[in-house]
PASEBA-1860 file (N, C-alpha, C; in nm, 3 decimals):
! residues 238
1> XXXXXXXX> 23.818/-7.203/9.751/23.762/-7.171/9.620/23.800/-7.274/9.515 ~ 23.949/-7.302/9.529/23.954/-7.396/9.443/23.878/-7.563/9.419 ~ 23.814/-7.606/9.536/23.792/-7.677/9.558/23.635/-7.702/9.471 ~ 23.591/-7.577/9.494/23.484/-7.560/9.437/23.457/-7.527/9.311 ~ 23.575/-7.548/9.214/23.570/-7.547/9.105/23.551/-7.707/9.037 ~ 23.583/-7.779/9.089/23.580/-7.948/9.088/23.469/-7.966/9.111 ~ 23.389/-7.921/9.164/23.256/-7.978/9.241/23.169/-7.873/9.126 ~ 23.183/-7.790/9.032/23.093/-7.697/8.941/23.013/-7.761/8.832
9> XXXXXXXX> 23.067/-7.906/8.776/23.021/-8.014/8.728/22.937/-8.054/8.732 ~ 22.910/-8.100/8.839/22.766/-8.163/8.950/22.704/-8.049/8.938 ~ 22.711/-7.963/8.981/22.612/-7.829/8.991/22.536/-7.793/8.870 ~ 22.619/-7.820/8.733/22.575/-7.797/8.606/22.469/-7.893/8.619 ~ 22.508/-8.008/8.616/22.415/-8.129/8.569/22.309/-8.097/8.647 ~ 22.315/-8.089/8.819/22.146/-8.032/8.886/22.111/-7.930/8.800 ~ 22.154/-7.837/8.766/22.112/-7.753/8.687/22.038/-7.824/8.583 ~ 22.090/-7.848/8.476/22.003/-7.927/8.357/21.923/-7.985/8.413
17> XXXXXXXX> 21.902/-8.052/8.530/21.771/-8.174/8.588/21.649/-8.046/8.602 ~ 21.721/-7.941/8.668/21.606/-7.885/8.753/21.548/-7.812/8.634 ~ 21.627/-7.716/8.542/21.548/-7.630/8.450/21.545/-7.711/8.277 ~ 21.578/-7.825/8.310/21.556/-7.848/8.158/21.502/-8.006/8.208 ~ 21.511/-8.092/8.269/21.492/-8.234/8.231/21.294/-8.244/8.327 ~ 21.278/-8.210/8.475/21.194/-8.150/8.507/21.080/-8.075/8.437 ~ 21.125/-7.957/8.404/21.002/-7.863/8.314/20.980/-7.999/8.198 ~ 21.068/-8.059/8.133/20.989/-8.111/8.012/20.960/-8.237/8.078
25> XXXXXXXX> 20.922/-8.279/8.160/20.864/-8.394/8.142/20.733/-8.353/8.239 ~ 20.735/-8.244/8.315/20.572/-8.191/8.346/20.505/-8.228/8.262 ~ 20.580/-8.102/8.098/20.515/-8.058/8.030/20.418/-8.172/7.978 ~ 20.544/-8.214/7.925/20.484/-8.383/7.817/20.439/-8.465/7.864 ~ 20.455/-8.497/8.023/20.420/-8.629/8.063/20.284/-8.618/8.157 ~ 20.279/-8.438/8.253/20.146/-8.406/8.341/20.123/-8.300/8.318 ~ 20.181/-8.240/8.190/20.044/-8.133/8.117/20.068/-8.012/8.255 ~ 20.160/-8.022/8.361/20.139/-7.910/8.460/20.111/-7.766/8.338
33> XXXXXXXX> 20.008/-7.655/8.396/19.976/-7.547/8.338/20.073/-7.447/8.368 ~ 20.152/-7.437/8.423/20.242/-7.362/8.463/20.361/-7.376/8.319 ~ 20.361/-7.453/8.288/20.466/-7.493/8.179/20.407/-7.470/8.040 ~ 20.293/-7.438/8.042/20.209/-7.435/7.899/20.261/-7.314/7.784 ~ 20.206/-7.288/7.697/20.220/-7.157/7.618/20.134/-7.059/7.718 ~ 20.297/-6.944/7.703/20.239/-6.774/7.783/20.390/-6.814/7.846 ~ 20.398/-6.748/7.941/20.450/-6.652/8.006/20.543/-6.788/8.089 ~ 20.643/-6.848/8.114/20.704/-6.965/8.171/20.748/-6.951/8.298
41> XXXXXXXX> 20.799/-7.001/8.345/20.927/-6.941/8.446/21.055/-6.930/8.428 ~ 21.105/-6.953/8.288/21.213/-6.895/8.262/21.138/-6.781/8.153 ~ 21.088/-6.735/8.184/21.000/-6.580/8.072/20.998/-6.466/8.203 ~ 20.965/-6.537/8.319/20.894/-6.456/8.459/21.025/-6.395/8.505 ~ 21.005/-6.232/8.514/21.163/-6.178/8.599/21.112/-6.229/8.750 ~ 21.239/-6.274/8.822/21.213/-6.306/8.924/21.193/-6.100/9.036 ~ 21.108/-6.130/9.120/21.126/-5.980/9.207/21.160/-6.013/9.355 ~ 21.205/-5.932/9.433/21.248/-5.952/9.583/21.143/-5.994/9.642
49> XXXXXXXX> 20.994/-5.986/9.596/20.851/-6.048/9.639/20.820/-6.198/9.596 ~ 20.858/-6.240/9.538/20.835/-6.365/9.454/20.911/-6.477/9.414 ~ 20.920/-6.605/9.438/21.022/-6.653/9.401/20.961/-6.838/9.368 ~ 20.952/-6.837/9.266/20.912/-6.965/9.172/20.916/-7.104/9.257 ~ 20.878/-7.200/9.275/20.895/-7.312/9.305/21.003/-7.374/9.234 ~ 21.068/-7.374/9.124/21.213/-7.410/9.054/21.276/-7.323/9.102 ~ 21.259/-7.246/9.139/21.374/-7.148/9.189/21.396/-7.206/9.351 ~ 21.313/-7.273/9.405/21.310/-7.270/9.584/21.352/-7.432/9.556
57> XXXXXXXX> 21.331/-7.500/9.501/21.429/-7.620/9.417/21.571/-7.637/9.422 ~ 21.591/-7.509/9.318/21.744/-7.506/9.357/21.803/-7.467/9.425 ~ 21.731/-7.341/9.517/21.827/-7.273/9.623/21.815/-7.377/9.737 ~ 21.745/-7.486/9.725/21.733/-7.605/9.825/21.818/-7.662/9.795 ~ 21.881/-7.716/9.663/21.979/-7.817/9.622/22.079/-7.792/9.668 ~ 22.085/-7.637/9.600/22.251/-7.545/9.597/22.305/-7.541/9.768 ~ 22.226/-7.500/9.849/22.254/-7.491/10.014/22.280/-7.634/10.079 ~ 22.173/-7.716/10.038/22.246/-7.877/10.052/22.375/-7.945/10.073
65> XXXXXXXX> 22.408/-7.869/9.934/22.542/-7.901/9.852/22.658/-7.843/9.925 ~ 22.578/-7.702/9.948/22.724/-7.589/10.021/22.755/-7.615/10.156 ~ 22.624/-7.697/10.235/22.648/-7.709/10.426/22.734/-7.908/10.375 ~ 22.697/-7.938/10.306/22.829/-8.059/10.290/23.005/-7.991/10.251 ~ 22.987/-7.922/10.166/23.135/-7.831/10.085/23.185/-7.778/10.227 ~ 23.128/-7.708/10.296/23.187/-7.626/10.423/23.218/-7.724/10.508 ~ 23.160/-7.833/10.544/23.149/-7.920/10.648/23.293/-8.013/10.566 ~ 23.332/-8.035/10.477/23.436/-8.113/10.406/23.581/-8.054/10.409
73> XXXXXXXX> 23.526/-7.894/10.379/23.672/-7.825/10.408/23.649/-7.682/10.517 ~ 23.599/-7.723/10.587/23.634/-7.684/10.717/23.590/-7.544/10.736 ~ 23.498/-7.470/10.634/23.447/-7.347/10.646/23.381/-7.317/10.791 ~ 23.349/-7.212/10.811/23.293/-7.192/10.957/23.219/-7.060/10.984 ~ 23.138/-7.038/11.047/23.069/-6.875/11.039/23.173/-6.752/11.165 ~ 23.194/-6.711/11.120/23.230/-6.557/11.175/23.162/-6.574/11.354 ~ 23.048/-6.636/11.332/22.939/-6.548/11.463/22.866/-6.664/11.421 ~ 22.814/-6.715/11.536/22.750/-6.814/11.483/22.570/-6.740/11.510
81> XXXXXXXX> 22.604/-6.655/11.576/22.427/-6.589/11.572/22.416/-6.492/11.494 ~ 22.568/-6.469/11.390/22.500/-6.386/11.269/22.604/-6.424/11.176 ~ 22.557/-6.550/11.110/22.625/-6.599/11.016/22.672/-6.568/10.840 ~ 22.657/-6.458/10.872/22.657/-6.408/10.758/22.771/-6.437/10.663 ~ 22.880/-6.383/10.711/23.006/-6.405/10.675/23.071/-6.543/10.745 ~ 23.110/-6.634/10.695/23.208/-6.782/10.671/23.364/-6.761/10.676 ~ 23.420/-6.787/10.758/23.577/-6.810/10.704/23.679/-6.959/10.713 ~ 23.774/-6.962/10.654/23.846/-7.114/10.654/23.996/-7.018/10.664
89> XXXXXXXX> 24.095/-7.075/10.708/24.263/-7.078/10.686/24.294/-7.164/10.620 ~ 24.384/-7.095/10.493/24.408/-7.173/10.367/24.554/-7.125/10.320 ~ 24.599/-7.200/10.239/24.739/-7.189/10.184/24.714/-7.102/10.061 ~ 24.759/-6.985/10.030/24.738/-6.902/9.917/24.832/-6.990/9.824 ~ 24.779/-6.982/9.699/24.849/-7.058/9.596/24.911/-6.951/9.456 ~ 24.798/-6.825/9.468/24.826/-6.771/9.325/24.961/-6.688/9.320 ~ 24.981/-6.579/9.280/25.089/-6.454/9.188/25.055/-6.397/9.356 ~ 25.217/-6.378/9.332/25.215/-6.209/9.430/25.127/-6.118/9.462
97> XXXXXXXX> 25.071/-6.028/9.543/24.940/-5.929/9.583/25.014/-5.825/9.611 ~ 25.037/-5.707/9.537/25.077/-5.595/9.590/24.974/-5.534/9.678 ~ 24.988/-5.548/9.817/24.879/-5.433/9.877/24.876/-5.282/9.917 ~ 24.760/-5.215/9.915/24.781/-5.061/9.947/24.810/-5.028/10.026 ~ 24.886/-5.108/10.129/24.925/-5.083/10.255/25.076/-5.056/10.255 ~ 25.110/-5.141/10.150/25.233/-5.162/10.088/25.301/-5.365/10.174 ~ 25.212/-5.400/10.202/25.250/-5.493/10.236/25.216/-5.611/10.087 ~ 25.260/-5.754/10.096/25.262/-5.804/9.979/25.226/-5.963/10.035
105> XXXXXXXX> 25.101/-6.047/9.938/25.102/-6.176/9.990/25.131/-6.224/9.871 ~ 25.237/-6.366/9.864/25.341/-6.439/9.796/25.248/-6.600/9.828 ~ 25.267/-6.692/9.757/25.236/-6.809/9.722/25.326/-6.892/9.860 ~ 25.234/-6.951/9.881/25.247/-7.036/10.022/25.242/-6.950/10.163 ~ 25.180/-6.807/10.137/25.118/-6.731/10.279/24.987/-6.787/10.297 ~ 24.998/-6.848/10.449/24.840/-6.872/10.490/24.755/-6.728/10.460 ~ 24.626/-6.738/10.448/24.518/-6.653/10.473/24.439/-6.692/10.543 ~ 24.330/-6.599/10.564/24.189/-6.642/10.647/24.075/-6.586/10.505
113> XXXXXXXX> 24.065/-6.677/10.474/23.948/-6.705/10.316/23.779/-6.695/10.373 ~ 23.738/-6.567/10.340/23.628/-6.495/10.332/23.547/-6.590/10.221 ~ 23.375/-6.620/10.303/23.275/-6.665/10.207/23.185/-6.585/10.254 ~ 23.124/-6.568/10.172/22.920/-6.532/10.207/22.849/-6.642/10.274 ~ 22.787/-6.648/10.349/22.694/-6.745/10.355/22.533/-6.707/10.277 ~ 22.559/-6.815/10.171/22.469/-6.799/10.054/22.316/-6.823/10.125 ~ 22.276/-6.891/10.226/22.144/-6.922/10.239/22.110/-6.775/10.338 ~ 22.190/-6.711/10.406/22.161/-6.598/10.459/22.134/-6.483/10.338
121> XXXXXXXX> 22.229/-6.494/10.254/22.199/-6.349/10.191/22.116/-6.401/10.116 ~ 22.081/-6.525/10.059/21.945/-6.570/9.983/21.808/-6.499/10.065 ~ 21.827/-6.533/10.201/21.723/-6.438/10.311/21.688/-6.332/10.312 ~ 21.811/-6.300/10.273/21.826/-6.087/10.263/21.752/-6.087/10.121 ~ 21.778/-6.117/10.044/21.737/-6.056/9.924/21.581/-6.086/9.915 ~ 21.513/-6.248/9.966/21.396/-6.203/9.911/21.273/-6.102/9.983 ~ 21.397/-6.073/10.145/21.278/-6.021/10.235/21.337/-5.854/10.200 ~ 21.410/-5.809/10.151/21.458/-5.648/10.090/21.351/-5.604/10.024
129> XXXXXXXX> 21.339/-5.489/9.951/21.220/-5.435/9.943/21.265/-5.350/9.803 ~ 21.428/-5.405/9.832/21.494/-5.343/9.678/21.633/-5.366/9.642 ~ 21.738/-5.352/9.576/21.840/-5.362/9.581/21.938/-5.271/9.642 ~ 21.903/-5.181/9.690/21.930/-5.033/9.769/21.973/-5.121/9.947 ~ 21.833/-5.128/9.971/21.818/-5.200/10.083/21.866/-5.313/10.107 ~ 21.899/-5.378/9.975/21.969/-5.532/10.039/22.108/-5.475/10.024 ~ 22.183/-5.422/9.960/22.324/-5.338/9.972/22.342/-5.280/10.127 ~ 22.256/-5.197/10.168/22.281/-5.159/10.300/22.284/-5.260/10.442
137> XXXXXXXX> 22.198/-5.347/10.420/22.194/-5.457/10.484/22.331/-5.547/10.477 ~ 22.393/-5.557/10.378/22.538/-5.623/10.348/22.651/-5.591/10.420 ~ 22.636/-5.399/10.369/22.744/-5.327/10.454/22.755/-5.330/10.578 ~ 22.603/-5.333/10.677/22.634/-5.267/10.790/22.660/-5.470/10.849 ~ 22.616/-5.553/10.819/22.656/-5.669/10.819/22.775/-5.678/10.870 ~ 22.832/-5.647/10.804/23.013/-5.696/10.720/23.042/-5.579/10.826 ~ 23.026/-5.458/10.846/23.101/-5.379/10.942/23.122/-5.437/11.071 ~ 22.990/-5.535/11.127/22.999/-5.543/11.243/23.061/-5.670/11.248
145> XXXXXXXX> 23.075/-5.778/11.135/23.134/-5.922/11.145/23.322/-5.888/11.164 ~ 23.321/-5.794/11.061/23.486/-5.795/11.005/23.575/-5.766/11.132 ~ 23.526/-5.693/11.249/23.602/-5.692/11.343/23.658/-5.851/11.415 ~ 23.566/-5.933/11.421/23.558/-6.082/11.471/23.657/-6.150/11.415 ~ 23.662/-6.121/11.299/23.790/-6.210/11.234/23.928/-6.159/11.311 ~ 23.953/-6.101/11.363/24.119/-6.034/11.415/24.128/-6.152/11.504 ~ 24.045/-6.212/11.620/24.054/-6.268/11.708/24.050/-6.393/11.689 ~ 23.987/-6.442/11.533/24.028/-6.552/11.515/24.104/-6.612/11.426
153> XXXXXXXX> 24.238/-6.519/11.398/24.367/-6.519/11.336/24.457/-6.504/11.493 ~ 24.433/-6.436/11.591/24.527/-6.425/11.695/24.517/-6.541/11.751 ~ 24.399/-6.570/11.827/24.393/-6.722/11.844/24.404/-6.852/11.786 ~ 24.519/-6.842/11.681/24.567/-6.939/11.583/24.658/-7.021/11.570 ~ 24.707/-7.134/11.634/24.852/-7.149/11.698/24.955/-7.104/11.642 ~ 24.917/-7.110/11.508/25.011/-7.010/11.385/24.947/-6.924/11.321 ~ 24.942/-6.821/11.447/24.863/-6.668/11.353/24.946/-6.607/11.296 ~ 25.104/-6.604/11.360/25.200/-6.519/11.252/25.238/-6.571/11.124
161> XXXXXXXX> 25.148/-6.671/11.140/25.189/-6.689/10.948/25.044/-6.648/10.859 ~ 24.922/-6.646/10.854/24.810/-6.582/10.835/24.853/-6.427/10.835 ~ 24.903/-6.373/10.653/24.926/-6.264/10.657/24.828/-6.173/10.570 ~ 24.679/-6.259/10.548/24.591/-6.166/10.534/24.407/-6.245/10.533 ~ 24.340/-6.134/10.524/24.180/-6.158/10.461/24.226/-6.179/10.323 ~ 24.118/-6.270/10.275/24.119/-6.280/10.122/23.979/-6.387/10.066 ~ 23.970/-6.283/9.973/23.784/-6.347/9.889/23.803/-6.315/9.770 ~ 23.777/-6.403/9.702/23.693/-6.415/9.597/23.500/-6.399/9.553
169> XXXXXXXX> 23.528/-6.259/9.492/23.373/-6.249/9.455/23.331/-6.113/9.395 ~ 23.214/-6.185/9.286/23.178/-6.034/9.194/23.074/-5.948/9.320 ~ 23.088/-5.947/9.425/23.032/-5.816/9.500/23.113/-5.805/9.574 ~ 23.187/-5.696/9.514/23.322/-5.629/9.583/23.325/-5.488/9.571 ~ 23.203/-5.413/9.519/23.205/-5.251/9.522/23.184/-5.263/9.661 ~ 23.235/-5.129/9.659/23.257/-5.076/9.818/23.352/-5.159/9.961 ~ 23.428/-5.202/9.905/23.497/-5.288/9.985/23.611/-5.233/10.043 ~ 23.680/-5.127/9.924/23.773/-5.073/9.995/23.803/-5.014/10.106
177> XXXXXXXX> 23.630/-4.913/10.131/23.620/-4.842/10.224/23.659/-4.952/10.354 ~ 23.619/-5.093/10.369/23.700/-5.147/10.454/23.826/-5.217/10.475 ~ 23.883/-5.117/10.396/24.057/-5.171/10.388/24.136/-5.267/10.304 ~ 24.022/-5.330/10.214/24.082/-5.430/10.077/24.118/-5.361/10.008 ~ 24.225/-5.417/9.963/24.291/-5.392/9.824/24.182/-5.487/9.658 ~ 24.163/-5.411/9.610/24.049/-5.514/9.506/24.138/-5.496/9.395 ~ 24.166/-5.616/9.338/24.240/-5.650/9.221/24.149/-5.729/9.107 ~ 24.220/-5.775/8.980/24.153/-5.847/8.932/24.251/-5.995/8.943
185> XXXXXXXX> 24.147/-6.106/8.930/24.203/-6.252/8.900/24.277/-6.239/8.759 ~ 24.438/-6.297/8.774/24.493/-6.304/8.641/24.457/-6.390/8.604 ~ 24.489/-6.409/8.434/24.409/-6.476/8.340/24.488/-6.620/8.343 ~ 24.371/-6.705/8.307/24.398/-6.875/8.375/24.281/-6.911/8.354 ~ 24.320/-7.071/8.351/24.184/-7.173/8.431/24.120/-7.119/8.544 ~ 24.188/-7.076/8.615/24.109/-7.075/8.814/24.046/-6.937/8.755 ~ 24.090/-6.815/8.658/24.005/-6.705/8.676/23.878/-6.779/8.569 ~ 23.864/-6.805/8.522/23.790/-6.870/8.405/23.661/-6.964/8.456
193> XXXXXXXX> 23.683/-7.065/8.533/23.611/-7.160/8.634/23.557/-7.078/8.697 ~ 23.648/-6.976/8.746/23.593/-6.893/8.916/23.448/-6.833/8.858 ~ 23.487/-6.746/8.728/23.360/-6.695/8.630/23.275/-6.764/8.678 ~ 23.235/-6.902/8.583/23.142/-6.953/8.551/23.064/-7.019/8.690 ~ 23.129/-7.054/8.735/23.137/-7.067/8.908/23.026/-6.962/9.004 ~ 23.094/-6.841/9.028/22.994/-6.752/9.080/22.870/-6.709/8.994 ~ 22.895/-6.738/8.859/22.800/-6.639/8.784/22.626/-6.759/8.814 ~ 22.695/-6.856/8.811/22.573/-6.955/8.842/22.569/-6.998/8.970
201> XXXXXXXX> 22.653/-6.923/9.085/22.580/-6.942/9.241/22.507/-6.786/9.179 ~ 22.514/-6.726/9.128/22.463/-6.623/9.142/22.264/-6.634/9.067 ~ 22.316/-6.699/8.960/22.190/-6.731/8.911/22.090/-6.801/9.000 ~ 22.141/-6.902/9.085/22.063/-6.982/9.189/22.049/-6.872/9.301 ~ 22.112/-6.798/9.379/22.066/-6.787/9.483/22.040/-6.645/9.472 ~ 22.021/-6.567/9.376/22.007/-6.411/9.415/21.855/-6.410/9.333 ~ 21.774/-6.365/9.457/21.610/-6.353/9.362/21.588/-6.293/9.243 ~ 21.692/-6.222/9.142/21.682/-6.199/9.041/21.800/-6.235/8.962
209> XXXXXXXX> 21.839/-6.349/8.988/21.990/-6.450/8.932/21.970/-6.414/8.811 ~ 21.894/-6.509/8.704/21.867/-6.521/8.566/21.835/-6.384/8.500 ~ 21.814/-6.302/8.548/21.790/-6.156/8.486/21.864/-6.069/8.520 ~ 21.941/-6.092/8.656/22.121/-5.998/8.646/22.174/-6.037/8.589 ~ 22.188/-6.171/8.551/22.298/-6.217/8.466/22.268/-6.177/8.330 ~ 22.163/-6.178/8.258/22.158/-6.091/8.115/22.160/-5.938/8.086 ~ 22.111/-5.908/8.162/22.105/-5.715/8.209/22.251/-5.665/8.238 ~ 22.334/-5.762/8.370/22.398/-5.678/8.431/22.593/-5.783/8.410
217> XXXXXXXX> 22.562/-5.825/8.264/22.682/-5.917/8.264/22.786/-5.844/8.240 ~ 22.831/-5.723/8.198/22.958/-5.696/8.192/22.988/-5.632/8.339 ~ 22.925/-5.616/8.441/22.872/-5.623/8.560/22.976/-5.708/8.690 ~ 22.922/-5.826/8.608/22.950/-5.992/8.688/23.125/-5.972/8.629 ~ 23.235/-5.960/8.684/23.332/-5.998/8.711/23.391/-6.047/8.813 ~ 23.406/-6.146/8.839/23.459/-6.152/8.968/23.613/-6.081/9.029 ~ 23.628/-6.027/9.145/23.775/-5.973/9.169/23.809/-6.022/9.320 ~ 23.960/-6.010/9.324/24.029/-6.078/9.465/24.051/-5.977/9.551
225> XXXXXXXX> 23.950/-5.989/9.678/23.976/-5.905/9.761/24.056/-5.928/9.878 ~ 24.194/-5.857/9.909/24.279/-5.909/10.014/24.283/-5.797/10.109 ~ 24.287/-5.824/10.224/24.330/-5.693/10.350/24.446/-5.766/10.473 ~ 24.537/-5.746/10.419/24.673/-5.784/10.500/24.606/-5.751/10.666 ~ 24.667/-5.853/10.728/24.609/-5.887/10.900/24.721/-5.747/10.961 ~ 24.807/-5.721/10.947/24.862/-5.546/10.991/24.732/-5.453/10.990 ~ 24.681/-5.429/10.851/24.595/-5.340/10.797/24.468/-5.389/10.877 ~ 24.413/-5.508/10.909/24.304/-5.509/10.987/24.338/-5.501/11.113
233> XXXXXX> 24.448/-5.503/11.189/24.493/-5.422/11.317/24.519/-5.344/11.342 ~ 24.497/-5.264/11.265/24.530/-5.141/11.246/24.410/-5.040/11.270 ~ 24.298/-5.122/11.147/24.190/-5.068/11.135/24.095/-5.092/11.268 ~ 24.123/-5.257/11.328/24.067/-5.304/11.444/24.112/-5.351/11.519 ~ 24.177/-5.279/11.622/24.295/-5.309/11.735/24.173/-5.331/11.845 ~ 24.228/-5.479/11.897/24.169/-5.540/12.011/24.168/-5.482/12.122
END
């Protein structure tokens, strides 16, 4: 995660190319009608049916960007025939984690660092039929991935030091039911970046990015979800 706060820069600036430097020079320079007075594509709510040519732009850029980021630091899919869920082993850096297990992760415990794979659930959402349906699609997802990870913390030459799951991300309702502890990011640079960070993978890749984010912003927090590797053996004994 942290890594990807360095790299949020670049992302801004595609950003400005794609929705601000682009649209105006259609406008001014080839008159495209799509850009005219009425109704724009930043006016248009995006729906799970529909999804703009600037919008299929950036979720082209943004996925580009993310199969180089994974490929640099070593991310990897869960399953490779259902890639949904990504994981890496990483050096935890932040504050202490009290967990509900009563176990605790401390600064310099490896983890196994939980991602989404953004071009899959980009999939889910525009072929869902609602937000109901792309939620259920997530869960039963994640039920059947989360077991997979046990086996690839045991098979670790140093699995006894990997003393938990851990993600970062504002879709974390319902998580507990699989054994996370959900906290919030203390206050800092890294919670601050992390914000601005997801809130604009979120704008790019969720078919209604730009209109959750004004509707549903006190919403968008991001929180740290950890499940100590006891607690997932517990829950999923091999």
């Amino acid at each position: 995660m942290e890594e990807a706060m360095f790299l949020t820069l670049i992302i801004l600036f595609i950003v400005f190319i794609v929705y601000g430097v682009i649209p105006w020079i259609c406008t001014a320079v080839l008159g495209f009608g799509v850009f005219r007075k009425g109704p724009s594509c930043h006016e248009v709510a995006f729906t799970f049916s529909k999804v703009t040519w600037k919008k299929k732009v950036m979720v082209s850029l943004w996925l580009k960007w993310e199969k180089v980021f994974n490929w640099l630091v070593h991310i990897h899919p869960i399953d490779e025939n259902h890639p949904f869920l990504n994981v890496r082993i990483r050096t935890y850096w932040g504050k202490t984690v009290q967990l509900s297990d009563g176990e605790k992760i401390k600064r310099g415990d490896h983890v196994l660092e939980l991602h989404f794979n953004n071009e899959v659930l980009y999939n889910m959402g525009i072929q869902s039929r609602s937000t109901i349906q792309l939620a259920i699609q997530m869960i039963r997802t994640t039920e059947q991935l989360l077991p997979k990870t046990l086996p690839i913390i045991l098979n670790h030459p140093n699995y006894e030091k990997i003393k938990a799951l851990y993600g970062v991300s504002m879709i974390h309702r319902g998580t507990k039911q699989f054994g996370f502890t959900v906290c919030n990011l203390p206050r800092g640079p890294f919670s601050f970046f992390t914000r601005i960070y997801l809130r604009l993978l979120l704008s790019v890749v969720h078919p209604q990015g730009k209109d959750r984010l004004q509707n549903k912003v006190e919403h968008l927090v991001p929180k740290m979800m950890v499940m100590s590797t006891k607690e997932l053996m517990r829950r999923y004994p091999s």
